[in-house]
N, C-alpha and C positions, 0 to 999 in steps of 0.2 A: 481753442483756436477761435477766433475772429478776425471775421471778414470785414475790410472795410472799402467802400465804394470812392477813390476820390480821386483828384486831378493832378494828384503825384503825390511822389515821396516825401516832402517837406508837408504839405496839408496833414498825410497820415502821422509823422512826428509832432507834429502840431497840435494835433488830439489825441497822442497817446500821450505828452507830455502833462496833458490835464486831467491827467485818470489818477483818480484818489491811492489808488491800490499802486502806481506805478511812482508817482510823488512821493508816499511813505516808503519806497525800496521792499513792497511785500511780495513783487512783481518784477520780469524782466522782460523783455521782449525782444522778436526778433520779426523782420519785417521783408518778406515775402510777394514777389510780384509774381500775382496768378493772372490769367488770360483765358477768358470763358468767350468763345466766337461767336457763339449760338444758342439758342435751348435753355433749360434751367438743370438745377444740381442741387440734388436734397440728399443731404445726412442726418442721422441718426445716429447719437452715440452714448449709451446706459452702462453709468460706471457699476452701475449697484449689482444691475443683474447682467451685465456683463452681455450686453447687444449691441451689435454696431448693424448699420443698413447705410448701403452710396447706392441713393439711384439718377 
């Protein structure tokens, strides 16, 4: 997952369209409008050993 901070939908297509990985088709995406009002928001996510943490 990636987060991205911008001033709409068309900016974030805008720079997913220039991602190496999303140009070669290695990639697909799907584009998600989050809303954070306040405060901050930390994850953590360990595929190997298999740990997740949302604080």
């Amino acid at each position: 997952m990636t987060m991205v901070r911008c001033e709409g939908f068309e900016k974030v297509k805008s720079l997913i369209a220039q991602d190496p990985f999303v140009v070669c088709g290695v990639v697909a995406y799907e584009i998600q409008r989050w809303q954070i009002n306040e405060g901050r928001a930390n994850a953590l996510v360990g595929i190997s050993d298999r740990i997740h943490f949302l604080n």
